[in-house]
N, C-alpha and C positions, 0 to 999 in steps of 0.2 A: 742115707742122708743125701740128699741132693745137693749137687755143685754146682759152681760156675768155673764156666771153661772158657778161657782166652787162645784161640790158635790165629795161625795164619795160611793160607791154603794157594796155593800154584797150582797150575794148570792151564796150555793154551787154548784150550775150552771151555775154562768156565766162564762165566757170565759176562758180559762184555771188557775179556780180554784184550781183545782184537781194536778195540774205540781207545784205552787204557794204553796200547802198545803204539795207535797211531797217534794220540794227542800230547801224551806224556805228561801233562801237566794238567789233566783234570782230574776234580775231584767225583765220587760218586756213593753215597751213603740209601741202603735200601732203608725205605720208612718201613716204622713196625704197623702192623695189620693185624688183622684176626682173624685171615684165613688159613686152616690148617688144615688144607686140603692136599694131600701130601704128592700130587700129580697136577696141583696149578703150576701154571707156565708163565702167568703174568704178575708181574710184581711193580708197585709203584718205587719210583727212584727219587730221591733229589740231584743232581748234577751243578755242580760250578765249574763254570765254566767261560771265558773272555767271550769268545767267538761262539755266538748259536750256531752259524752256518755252518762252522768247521766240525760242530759237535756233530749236526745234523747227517753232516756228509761220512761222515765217522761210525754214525749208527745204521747209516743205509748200505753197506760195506761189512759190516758187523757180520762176520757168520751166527753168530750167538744167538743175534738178534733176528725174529721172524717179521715183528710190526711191532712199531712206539708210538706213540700219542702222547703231544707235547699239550698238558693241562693251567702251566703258567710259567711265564718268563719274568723276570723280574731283575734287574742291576746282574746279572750274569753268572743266574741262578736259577735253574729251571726244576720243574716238576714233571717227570714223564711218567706214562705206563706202557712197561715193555714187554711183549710177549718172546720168552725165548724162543729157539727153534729144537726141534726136537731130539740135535744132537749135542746141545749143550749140556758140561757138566755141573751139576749143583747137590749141595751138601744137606741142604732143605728137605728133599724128599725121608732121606734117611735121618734128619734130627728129629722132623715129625712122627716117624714113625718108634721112634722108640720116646713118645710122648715128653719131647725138650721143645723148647723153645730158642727161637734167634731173638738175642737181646738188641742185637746192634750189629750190625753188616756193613762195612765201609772198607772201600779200596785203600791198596796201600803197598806200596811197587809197584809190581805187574800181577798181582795179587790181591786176596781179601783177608782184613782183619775181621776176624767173627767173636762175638763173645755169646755161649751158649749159656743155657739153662738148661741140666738135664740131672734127672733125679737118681742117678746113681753112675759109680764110677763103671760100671758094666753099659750103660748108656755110652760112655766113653766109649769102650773097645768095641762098641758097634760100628760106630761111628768111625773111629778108625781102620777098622776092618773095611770098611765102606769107601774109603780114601784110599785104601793100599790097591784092593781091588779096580778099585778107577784109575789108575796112576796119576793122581789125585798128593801133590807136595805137601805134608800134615805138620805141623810144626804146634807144639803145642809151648804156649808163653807162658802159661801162668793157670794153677787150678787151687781153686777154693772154697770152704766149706759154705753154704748160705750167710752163713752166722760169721764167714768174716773172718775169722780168727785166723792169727799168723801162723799159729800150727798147723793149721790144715792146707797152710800156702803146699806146693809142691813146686813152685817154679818151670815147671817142662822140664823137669829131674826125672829120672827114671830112677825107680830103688837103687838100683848097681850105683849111679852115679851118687844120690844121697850118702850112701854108705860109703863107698870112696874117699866122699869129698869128707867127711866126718871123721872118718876114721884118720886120714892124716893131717886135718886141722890137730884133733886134739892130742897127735901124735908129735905135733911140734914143726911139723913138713913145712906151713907157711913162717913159720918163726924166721927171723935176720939175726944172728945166721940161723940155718937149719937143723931144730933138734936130730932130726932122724932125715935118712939118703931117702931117695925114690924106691930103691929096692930092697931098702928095710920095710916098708911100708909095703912094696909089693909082698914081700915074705910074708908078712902079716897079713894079709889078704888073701893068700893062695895066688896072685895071679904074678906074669911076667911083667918083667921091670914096662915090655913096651905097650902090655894090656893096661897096667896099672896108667903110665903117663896118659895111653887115648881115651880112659876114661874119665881122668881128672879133667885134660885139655876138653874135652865135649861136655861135662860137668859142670866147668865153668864159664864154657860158651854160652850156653843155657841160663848163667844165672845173670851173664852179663847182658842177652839179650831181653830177660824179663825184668830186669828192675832199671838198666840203666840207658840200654836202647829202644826203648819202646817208640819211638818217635821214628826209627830210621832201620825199618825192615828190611834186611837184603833186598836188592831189586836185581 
């Protein structure tokens, strides 16, 4: 069954980090296309932005960036097509390649929020194999069935964390006061008291980053 996959991705290489790092206050969302040519280099952008010049001066300084062409300015919102350079990192070549799609690509930190289309959770672990390999920052927010349904949310939970966090919810762990200690819970698990707490604490990092900070991605 195919998913949608919400992540966030770091790296001082990819795609016009370097404009992102000097301007700090622009925005930059890649328009969808229908090129699925898994070795294009140029991609149209929208950018908001106050200052054209500053932007300008910002992309010409860009390592990322090889040539842009500015196709409309408007109230301080521009259209470009930027060709990257050939040592920039992008996640594109490898989503194409295991037949997904970028639904939506937009900055956000010093970073990109992506939200993918890809036909199976093994699309997944390409992809992140492909992130690790590039020392490529993968964070994944949120993954979900086509169809939507809240069972098939996963939140950027990893099973271990799922099961964790399940297992001492209805074990009474979040209860005031608390049915059961941290290391009843651990006993119950197999793991030590301080496996058990760094999977709950990253468990619920995860959930607190997908449902309630979606707005304010580490920067």
């Amino acid at each position: 069954m195919s998913i949608t996959v919400k992540l966030h991705v770091k790296h001082e290489r990819l795609a016009l980090v370097p404009t992102l790092r000097r301007l700090g206050d622009v925005y930059i969302r890649v328009i969808t296309h229908s090129d699925t040519d898994p070795d294009a280099s140029v991609f149209p952008f929208l950018v908001e932005h106050d200052d054209r010049a500053a932007l300008e001066a910002a992309l010409d300084e860009d390592s990322t960036v090889a040539n842009y062409e500015g196709v409309d300015w408007t109230d301080g919102v521009g259209m470009y097509y930027i060709e990257h350079t050939s040592e920039t990192k992008l996640i594109s070549p490898v989503v194409t390649s295991v037949n997904g799609f970028m639904m939506k690509t937009e900055t956000k930190g010093m970073g990109w929020l992506v939200r993918l289309l890809l036909p199976d959770r093994q699309a997944l672990n390409t992809v992140w194999e492909y992130a690790n390999d590039n020392d490529i920052a993968l964070d994944i927010i949120e993954i979900y069935g086509t169809g939507g349904d809240v069972g098939e949310r996963s939140y950027g939970l990893t099973d271990e964390q799922r099961v964790a966090l399940t297992t001492a919810y209805r074990a009474g762990y979040f209860n005031e006061p608390r049915d059961i200690s941290l290391s009843e819970v651990a006993d119950e698990m197999g793991l030590s008291s301080t496996a058990m707490s760094g999977r709950l604490r990253r468990g619920v990092g995860n959930l607190i980053a997908a449902t309630l900070d979606d707005t304010d991605v580490d920067e």
